[in-house]
Structures are given as C-alpha cells and as structure tokens.
N, C-alpha and C positions, 0 to 999 in steps of 0.2 A: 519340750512340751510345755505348753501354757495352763498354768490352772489359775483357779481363784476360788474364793468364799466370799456369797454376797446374801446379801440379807437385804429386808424392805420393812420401810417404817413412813407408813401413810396416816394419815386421817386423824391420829390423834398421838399426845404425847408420851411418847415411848423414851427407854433409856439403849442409848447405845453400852450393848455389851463390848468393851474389849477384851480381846483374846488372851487368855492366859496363859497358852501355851503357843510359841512361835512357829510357825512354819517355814522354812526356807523353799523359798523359790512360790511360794502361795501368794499373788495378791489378795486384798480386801478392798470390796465395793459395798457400801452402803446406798441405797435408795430412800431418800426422803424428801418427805414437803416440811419437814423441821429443819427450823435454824441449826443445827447442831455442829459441832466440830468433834474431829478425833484426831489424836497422832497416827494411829495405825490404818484406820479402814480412810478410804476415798468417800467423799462426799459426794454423790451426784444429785443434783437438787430435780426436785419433780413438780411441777405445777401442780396448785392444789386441784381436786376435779369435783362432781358430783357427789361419783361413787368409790372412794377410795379404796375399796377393799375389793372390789373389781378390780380397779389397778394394779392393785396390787397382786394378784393373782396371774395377771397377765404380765408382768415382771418376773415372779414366783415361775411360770412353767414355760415363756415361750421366752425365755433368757438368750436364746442365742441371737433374736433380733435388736438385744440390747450389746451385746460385747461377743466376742469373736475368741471363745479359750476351749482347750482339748479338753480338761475336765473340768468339772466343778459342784462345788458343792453348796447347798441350798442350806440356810438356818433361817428356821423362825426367830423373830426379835426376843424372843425369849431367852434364846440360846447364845452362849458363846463357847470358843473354842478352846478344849480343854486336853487335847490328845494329838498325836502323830497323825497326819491326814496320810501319807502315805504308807503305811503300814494300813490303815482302815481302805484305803485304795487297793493297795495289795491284796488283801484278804478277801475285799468284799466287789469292788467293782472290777467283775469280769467281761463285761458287754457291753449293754447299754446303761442303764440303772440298775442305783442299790437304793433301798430305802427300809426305814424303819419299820418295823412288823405293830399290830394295832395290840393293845392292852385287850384281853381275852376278854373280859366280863362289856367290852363292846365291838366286839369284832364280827358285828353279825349286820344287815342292812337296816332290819327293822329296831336293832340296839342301837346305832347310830342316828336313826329317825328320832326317836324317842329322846336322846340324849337331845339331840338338837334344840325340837321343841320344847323341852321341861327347862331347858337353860336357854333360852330362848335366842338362839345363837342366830337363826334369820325366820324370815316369814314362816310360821304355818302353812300356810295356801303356797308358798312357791316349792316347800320342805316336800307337802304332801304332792305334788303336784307330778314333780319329778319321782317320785317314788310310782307313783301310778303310772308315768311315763317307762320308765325302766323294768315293772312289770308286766305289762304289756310288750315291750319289745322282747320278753321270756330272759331278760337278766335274771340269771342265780339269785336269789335271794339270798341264799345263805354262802354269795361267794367269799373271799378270804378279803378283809380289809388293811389297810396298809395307813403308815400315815408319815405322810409326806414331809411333816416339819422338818425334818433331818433326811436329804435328799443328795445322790450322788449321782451325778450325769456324765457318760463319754458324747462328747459332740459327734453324732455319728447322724449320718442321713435315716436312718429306723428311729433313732431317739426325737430327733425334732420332727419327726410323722407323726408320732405319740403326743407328743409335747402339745402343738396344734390343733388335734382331735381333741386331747383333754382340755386343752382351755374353751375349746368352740363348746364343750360340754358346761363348764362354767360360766361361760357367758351368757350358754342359756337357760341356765336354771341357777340352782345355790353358789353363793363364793363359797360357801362350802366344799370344799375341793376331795375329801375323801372318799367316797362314796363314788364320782365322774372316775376320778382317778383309775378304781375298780373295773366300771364301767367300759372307759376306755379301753382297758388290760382286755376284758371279754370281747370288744370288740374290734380290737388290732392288738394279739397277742403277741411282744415279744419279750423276751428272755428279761426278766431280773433278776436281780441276788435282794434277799431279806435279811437284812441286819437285825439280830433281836434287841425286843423292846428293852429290858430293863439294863444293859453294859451301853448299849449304842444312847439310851435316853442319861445315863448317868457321867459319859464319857463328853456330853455338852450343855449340862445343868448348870445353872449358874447360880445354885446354890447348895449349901449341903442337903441328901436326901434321892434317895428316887421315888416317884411313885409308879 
C-alpha cells in the first residue's frame, strides 16, 4: 500500500516544516513555487501563477491528479508531523475521509462568514456572495463545519467525486475551502470519520501549545 504526506507552499514565503516524527513506509511531497530545499520531504517545483492560493487549493483537494498513492494525508504549511500516521490511520480513516473537527465558538456558517470578513481572509463581495448562493440553494446553515488543514484520504473512486465537486466549489467562489468543503458533504454525502479538534490539532503543532 502506498501512502504519502504532502503539503503546499505557494505565493509567498513559508518555512518548510520537517517531520519530527518518522514514518516508515510514508513518503513526503512538498509543492512549491520557493527555492527551498529539504532532506526529508521531495521538492516538486510549481510555476508561479496569478492566483496562488487557488492553486494551491487545487493541489490541496484534487491530489490524486497530481500522484497516484492508496492513502494520504493533507497538512497545512503550518503543520508538521508529530505522531504514528498509522495508528491515526487505524483509528480514524475507516472509508473515504477523516478530517479534523472545527473549533466550536466557529463552527457555525454564519461564524465563519464573520470570522472571514473581520480577518479579512478574502473578498467581502465574493464571502458574501457565496453565502447568499448556498442559502438559497436551502444549505443548513447551521450545518457541522470541519477543517480540513489536517486531512486524510483513501484513494477511492467516492473520495475523488467529492474531492472534484469540492474544488469546482472553490473555484467558484472563496479559496476559502471550509465552508464548500461542508457544502459539498450536503450535496454528495459520503461517509467520514472526525478526528477531534484539540489531540488531532496538538498531535501536528509545530509548536508548543494548542488552541
């Protein structure tokens, strides 16, 4: 069985996390448009583009038109690896996806709207836009939010139908990816496992602390 841990680092300069805890039989792909070097993770270089975070998004969830592995797992540049991936395998990915559960004081639509705009994380006008879109097409508002930084995929033909709805959803509206992610789930439901937030957030922190 083939697994990997990849990660992407577009548009501006980030720090390649190294793993601190070894995995055997796990590769490491990094994606980037930085010079950077590692001993551990593989460098794939990216052209730079317009919209980087776009790209990066589309790297992030439609992975399997980039490399060809049974599992794998997603980290944000934030993260690196700090734990047994196969025991977390074990435990948590029983189908298709596992993914991280959202911090409660934003795990609502209109709380991640808000958070968005007040941190001005992308447009207004594209934030709100999509929000009026998804309520109208009778999206939950108050469905369950997830967050995908810390993401675990089986390559299964159900995962990359999701994976493809969810980025066409990104594409068309926010890189903002939590909220489509959701979306997606409401509108091609399959089965995930929900790693909780504060062991799964603290188990690839790359510093001391959780929040």
């Amino acid at each position: 069985m083939k697994k990997v841990i990849y990660t992407v680092l577009l548009g501006k300069e980030y720090k390649l996390n190294e793993p601190k805890y070894f995995n055997k039989d796990w590769n490491l792909k990094c994606f980037t448009d930085q010079n950077i070097s590692s001993k551990n993770w593989e460098i794939i270089n990216i052209k730079r583009c317009k919209n980087p975070r776009k790209k990066s998004r589309e790297i992030k969830i439609t992975n399997h038109t980039f490399f060809d592995y049974d599992i794998c797992l997603y980290l944000d540049a934030r993260f690196t690896v700090r734990t047994d991936l196969d025991s977390m395998v074990k435990k948590y990915l029983k189908k298709n996806i596992a993914v991280m559960s959202r911090k409660k004081r934003v795990n609502s639509y209109k709380a991640e709207l808000d958070l968005c705009i007040k941190l001005n994380l992308d447009s207004e006008t594209i934030l709100t836009k999509q929000f009026n879109q998804y309520k109208s097409d009778g999206f939950p508002l108050d469905s369950m939010l997830y967050s995908p930084g810390i993401m675990l995929k089986r390559n299964t033909k159900k995962t990359r139908k999701f994976m493809e709805l969810w980025y066409n959803e990104v594409n068309k509206h926010s890189y903002r990816d939590i909220v489509s992610f959701a979306y997606t789930l409401w509108t091609y439901p399959i089965e995930i496992s929900v790693m909780p937030h504060k062991p799964t957030y603290k188990s690839f922190m790359n510093y001391p602390g959780v929040r």
